[in-house]
C-alpha positions as CSV (number, residue, x, y, z in Angstrom):
1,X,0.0,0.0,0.0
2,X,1.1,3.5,-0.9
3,X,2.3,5.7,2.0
4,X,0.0,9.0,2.3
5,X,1.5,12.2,2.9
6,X,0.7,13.7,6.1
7,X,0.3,17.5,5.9
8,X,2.3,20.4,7.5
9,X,0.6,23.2,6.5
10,X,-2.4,24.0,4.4
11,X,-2.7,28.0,2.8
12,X,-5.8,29.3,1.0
13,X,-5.3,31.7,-1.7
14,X,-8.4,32.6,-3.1
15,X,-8.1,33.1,-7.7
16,X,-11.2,34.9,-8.0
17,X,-15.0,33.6,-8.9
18,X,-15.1,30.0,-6.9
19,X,-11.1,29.2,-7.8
20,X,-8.9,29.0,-5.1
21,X,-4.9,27.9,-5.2
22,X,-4.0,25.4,-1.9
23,X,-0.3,25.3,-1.2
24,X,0.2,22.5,1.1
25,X,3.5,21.6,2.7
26,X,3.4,17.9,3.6
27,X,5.9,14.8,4.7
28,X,6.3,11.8,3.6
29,X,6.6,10.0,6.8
30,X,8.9,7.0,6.1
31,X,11.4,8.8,3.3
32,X,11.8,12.5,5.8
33,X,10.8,13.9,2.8
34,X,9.0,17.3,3.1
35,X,7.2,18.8,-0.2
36,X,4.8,21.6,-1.1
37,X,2.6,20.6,-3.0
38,X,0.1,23.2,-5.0
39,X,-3.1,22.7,-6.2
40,X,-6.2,24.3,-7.7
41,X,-9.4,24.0,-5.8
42,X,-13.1,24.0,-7.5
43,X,-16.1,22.9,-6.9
44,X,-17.2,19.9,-8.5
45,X,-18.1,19.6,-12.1
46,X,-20.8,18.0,-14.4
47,X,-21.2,17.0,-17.4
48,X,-24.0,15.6,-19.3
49,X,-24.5,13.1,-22.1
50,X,-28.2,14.1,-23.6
51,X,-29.9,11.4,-26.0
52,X,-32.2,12.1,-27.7
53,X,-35.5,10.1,-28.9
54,X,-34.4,10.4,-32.1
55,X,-30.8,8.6,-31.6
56,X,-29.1,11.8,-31.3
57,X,-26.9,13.5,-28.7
58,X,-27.1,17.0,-27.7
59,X,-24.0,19.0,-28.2
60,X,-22.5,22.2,-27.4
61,X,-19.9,23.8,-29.8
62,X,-18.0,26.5,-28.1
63,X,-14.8,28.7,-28.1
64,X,-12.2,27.6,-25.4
65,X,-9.5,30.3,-25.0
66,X,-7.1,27.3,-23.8
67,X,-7.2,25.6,-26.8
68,X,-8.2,28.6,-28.8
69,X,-10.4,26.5,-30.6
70,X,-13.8,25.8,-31.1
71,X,-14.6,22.5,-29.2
72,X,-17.8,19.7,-29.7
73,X,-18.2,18.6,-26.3
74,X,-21.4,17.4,-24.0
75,X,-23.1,19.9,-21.8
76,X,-21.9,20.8,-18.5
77,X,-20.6,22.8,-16.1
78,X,-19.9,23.8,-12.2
79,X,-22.2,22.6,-9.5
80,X,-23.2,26.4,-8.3
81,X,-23.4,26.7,-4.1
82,X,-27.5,26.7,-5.0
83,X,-27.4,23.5,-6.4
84,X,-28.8,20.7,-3.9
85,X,-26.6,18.4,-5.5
86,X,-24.9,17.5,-8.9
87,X,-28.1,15.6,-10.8
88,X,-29.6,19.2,-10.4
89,X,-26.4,20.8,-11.3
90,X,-26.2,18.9,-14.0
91,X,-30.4,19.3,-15.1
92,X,-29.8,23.0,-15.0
93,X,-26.9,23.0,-17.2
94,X,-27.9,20.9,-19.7
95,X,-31.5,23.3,-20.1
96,X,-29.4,26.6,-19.6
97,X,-26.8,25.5,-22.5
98,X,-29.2,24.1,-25.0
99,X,-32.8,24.5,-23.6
100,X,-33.4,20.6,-23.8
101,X,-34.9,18.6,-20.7
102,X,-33.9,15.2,-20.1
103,X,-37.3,12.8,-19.0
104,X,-34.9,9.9,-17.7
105,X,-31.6,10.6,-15.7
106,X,-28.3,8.3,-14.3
107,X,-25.3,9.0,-13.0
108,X,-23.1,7.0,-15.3
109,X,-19.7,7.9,-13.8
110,X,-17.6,9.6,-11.3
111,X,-13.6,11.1,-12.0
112,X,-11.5,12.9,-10.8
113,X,-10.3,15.4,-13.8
114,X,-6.9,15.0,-12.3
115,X,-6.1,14.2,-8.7
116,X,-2.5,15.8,-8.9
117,X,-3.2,19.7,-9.1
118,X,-7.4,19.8,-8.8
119,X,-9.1,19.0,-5.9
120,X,-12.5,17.9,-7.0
121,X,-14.7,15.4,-9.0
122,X,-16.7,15.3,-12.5
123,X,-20.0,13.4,-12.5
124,X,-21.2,12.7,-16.2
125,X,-25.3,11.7,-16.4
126,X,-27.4,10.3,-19.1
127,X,-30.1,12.4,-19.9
128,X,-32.3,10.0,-21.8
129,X,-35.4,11.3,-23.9
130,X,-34.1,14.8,-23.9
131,X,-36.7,17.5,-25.9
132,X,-36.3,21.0,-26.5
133,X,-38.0,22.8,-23.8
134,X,-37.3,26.6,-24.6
135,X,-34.7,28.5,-25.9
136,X,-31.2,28.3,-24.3
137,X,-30.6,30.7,-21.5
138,X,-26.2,30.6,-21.8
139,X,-24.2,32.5,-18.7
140,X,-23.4,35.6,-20.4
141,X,-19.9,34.6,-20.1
142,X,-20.7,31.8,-23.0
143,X,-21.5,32.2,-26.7
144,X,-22.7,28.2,-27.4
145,X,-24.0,26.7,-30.6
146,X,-26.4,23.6,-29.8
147,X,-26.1,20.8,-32.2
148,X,-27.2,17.2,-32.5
149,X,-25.3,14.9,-33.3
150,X,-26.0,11.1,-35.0
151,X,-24.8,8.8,-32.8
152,X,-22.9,7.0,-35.4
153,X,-21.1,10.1,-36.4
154,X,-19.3,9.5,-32.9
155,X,-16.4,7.3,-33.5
156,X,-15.5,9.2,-36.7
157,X,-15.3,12.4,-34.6
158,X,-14.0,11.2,-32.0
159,X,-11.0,9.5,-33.9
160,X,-10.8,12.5,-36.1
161,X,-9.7,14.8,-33.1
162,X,-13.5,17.1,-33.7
163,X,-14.5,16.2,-30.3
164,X,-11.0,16.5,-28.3
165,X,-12.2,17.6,-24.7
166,X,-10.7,15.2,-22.2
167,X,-13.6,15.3,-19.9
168,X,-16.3,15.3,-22.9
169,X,-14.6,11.9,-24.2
170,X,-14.3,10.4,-20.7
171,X,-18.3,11.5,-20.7
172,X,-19.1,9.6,-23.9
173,X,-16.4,6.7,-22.4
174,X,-18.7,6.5,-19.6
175,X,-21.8,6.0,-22.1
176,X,-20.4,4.1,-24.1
177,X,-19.4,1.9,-21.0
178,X,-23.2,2.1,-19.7
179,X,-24.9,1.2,-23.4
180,X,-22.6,-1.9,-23.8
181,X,-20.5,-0.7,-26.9
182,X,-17.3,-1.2,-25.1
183,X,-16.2,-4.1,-23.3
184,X,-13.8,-4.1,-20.7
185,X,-12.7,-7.8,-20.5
């Protein structure tokens, strides 16, 4: 079993909006080793993989300043401090970014979008029997272009690089997982 680092000292420097940056000096116990460690903390994420009755998924294409490009990805988004929890997180995401409602929900899957430098979790759901329900009602912050997309298109985009999103492709991994298309044995 892995030894755990015991910590020494645990600073909070808040980024700005719900972003913080933990510094954390800690030992590793058996070695004498002593390390800070720094990492970003934020609240957990969703993300949502929207079918449609139609054999369609709901997308999102938007413009992500660290890629500079223009991803295809799955709804989703923070769970906000009014959220009860992340199935309503992820409910109001998916009608605020596309205006769809989902009549069926699951949690599919549960990561950690990298346990090294972030501190928290992304839950993907299936939204099954999703409908448009009223126009999309983006944060002002986001200029989104809704799109559905075949489900057989998938693989070709995805091997293509047109849907490149780590956490969008771990989403669809999850779905994939849940509909039986990939086997695991």
């Amino acid at each position: 079993m892995p030894e755990r680092w015991k910590t020494l000292e645990c600073k909070i420097d808040p980024l700005g909006g719900p972003f913080a940056l933990r510094r954390e000096l800690a030992l590793l116990p058996s070695r004498g080793i002593v390390h800070e460690f720094i990492m970003l903390e934020s609240p957990d994420w969703v993300n949502v993989v929207a079918e449609t009755e139609r054999g369609t998924l709901v997308m999102v294409r938007q413009h992500r300043l660290g890629s500079d490009e223009v991803e295809l990805e799955i709804p989703g988004g923070l769970v906000d401090p009014e959220d009860p929890g992340p199935l309503e997180a992820a409910k109001r995401e998916l009608e605020e970014e596309t205006g769809y409602q989902g009549m069926s929900w699951y949690r599919i899957g549960v990561v950690y979008p990298n346990p090294a430098l972030q501190t928290n979790r992304c839950y993907t759901f299936l939204a099954e029997g999703c409908r448009p329900h009223g126009p999309p009602r983006p944060d002002v912050k986001e200029s989104i272009d809704v799109v559905e997309v075949p489900l057989y298109s998938l693989k070709e985009l995805i091997q293509e690089g047109r849907i490149a999103h780590a956490l969008a492709l771990n989403g669809l991994f999850w779905y994939f997982l849940h509909r039986g298309l990939v086997g695991l044995g």
